[in-house]
C-alpha positions in Angstrom: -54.4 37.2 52.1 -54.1 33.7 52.7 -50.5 32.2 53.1 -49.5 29.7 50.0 -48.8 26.4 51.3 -45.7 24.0 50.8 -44.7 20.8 51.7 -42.9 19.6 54.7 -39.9 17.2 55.4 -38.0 18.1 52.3 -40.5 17.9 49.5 -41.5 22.1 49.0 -41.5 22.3 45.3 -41.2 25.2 43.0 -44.7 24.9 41.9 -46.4 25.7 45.2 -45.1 29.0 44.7 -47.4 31.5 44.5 -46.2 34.3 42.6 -49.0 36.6 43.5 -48.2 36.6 46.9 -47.2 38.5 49.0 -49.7 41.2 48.3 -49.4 45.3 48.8 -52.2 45.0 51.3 -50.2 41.5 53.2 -48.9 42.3 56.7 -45.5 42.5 57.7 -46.1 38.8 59.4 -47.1 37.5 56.1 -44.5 38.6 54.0 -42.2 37.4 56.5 -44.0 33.9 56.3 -43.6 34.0 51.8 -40.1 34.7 52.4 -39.6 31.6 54.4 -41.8 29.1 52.3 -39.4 30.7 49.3 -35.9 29.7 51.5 -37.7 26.3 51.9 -38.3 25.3 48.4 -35.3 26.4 47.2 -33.3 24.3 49.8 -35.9 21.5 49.0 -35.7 21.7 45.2 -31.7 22.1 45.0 -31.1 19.4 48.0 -27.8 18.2 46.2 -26.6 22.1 46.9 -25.4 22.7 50.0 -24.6 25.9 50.0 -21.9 25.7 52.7 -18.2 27.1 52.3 -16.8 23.6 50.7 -19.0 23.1 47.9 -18.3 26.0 46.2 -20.9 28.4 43.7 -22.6 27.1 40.8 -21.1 29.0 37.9 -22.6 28.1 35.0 -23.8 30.0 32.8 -27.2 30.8 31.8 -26.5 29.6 28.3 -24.1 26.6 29.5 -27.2 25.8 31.3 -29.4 26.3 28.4 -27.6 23.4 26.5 -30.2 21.0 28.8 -33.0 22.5 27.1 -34.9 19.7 26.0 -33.4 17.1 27.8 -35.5 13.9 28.5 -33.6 13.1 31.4 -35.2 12.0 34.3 -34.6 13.4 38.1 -32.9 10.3 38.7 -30.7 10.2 35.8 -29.3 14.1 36.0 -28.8 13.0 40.4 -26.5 10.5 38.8 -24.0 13.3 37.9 -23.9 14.2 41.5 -20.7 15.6 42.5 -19.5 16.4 38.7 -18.1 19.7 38.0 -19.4 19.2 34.4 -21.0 17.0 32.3 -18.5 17.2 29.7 -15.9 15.9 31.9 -18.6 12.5 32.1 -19.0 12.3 28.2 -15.7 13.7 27.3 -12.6 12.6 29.8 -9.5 14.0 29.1 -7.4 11.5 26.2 -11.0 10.9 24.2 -11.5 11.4 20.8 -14.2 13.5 19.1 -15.5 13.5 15.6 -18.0 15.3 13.8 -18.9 16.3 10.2 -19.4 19.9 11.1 -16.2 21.9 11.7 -17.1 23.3 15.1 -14.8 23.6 17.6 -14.8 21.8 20.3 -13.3 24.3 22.7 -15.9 26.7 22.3 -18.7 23.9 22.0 -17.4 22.5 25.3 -17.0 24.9 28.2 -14.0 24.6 30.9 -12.1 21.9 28.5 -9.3 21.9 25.9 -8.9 20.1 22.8 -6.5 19.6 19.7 -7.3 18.8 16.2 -5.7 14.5 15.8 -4.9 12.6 13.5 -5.0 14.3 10.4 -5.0 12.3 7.4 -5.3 8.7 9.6 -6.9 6.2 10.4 -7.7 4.9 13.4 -6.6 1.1 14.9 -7.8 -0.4 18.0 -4.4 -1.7 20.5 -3.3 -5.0 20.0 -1.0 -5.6 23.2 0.2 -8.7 20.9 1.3 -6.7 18.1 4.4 -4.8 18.1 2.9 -2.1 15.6 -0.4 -1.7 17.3 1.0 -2.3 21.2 0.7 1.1 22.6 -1.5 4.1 22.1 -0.6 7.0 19.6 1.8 5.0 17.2 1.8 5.9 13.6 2.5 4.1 10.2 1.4 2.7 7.6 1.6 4.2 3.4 -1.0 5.8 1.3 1.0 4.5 -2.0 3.1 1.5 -1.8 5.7 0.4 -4.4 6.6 -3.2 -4.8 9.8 -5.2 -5.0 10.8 -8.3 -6.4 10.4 -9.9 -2.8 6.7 -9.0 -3.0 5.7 -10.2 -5.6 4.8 -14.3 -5.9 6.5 -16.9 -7.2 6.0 -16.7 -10.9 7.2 -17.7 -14.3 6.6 -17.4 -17.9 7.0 -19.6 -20.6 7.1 -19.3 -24.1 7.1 -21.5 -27.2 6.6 -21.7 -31.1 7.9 -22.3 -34.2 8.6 -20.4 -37.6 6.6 -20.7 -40.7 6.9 -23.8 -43.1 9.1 -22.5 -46.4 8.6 -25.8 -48.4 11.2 -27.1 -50.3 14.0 -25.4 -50.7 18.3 -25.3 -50.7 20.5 -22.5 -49.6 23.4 -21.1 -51.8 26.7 -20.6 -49.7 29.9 -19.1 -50.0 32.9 -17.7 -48.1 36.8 -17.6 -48.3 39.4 -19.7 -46.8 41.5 -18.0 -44.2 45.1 -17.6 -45.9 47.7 -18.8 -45.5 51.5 -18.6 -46.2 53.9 -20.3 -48.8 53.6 -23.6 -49.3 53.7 -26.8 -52.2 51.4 -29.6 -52.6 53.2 -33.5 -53.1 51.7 -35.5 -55.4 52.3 -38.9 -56.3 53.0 -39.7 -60.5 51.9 -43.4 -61.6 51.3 -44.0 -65.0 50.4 -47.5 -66.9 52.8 -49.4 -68.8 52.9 -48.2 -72.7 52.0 -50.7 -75.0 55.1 -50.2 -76.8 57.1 -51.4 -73.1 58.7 -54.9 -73.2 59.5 -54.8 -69.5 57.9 -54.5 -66.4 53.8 -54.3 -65.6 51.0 -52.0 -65.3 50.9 -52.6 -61.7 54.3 -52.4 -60.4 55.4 -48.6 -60.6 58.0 -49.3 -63.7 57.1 -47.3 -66.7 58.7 -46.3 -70.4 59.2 -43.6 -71.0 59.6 -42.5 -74.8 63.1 -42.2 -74.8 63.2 -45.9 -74.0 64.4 -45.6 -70.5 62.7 -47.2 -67.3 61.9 -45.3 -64.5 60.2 -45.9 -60.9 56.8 -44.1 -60.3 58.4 -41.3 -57.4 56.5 -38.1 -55.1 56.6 -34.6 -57.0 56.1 -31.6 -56.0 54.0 -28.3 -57.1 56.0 -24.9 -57.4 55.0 -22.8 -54.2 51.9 -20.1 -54.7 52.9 -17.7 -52.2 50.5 -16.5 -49.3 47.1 -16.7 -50.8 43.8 -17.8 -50.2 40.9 -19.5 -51.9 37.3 -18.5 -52.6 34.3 -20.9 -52.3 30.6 -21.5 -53.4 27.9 -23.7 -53.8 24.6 -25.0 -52.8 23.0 -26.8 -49.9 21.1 -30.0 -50.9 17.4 -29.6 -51.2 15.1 -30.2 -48.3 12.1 -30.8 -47.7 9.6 -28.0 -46.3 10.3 -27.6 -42.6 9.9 -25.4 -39.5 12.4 -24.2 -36.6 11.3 -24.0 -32.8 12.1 -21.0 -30.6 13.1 -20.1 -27.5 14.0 -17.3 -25.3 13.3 -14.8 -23.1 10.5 -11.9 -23.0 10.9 -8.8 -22.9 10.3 -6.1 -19.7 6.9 -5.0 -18.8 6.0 -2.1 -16.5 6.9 1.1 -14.7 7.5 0.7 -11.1 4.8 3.3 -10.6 3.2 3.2 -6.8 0.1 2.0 -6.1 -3.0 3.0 -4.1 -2.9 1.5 -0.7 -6.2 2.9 0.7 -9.2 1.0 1.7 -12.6 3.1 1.2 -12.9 6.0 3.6 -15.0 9.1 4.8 -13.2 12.5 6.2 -14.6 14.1 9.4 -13.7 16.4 11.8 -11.0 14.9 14.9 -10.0 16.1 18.2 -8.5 15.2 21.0 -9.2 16.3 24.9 -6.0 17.5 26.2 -6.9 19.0 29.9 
């Protein structure tokens, strides 16, 4: 049977192959000839493979290898990941981040690498060198509730004003008690006019007759002491006319010092971090 043929200079491809050959009825020359087209297109086809003592074996797996199934890439684009161990290790350096909504494990889903569930329960914030909260990589903060002060709150006031109802014309009635207080007399002063029977002196000048006939000069008495003793009081306001009263003060508290909801709209996926 006739010898399959394959191209020279580095181009024998799979597909010259023939797998038919060799035949039972091929000569030992023959067969020996299909085993070297085989050598070449395998050397031809896997170029980027040395083979020698310094390049070490290909070890992945048929499944690992499996995961290209149905990969668009060209010749030229899967030659661009010449002298990578792994692929992962292109897409997925050690220190990046990788988030998914399905809960698969990365260090099963990505062969020869190790990962650790980050950031659980945070958000994520691009450095900001000029920013001491955001100037380095793997700082934390920030609150899911806040509570505010005084301090945070701005400048404010409130004012109040009004006045009570008109009650039209009307007086009060009063009354109280003196405070009380101890012994004590009252001087009063006893000036009478002249009796028209009196020959002498005049109605103005503080001589009087008495009815024994005898003069006497107007003078300061005294009352007889009460004792300690107080003295009760009452009476009415003078009538006005229907008015109001303006108010004033201050109002009352308000609020609970409860926290309040610090988050801005979100979605939860799946993190984790290459480690090694």
């Amino acid at each position: 049977m006739g010898l399959e043929t394959v191209n020279e200079n580095g181009n024998a491809r799979l597909n010259q192959l023939d797998t038919a050959n060799p035949t039972g009825t091929d000569n030992k020359n023959q067969g020996d000839d299909h085993i070297r087209n085989i050598k070449k297109v395998i050397k031809d086809q896997f170029s980027g493979i040395s083979g020698d003592s310094g390049s070490g074996a290909v070890t992945a797996t048929a499944a690992e290898l499996n995961k290209l199934d149905g990969c668009t890439a060209s010749t030229s684009n899967l030659n661009a990941l010449a002298g990578i161990n792994n692929i992962f290790h292109v897409v997925y350096p050690v220190g990046c981040i990788y988030e998914s909504t399905v809960g698969t494990d990365p260090n099963t889903l990505f062969a020869g690498t190790t990962w650790s569930v980050f950031g659980q329960g945070k958000m994520l914030v691009g450095l900001d060198s000029g920013d001491g909260d955001f100037n380095s990589t793997n700082k934390v903060g920030g609150s899911k509730t806040v509570t505010l002060t005084t301090d945070n709150m701005p400048q404010h006031n409130h004012s109040f004003s009004g006045s009570s109802e008109s009650a039209g014309n009307h007086n009060h009635t009063v009354a109280g008690t003196t405070a009380a207080h101890g012994g004590h007399d009252h001087d009063y002063t006893v000036r009478t006019g002249r009796s028209y029977s009196s020959s002498t002196g005049n109605a103005n000048g503080g001589v009087v007759q008495g009815s024994d006939g005898t003069e006497r000069d107007s003078s300061t008495q005294s009352t007889e002491s009460a004792g300690s003793h107080d003295h009760t009081w009452s009476g009415t306001t003078s009538d006005h006319t229907g008015h109001s009263h303006n108010i004033s003060g201050t109002i009352g508290d308000k609020g609970s010092g409860t926290a309040h909801n610090n988050m801005p709209p979100y979605t939860v996926v799946y993190r984790w971090k290459r480690v090694s």
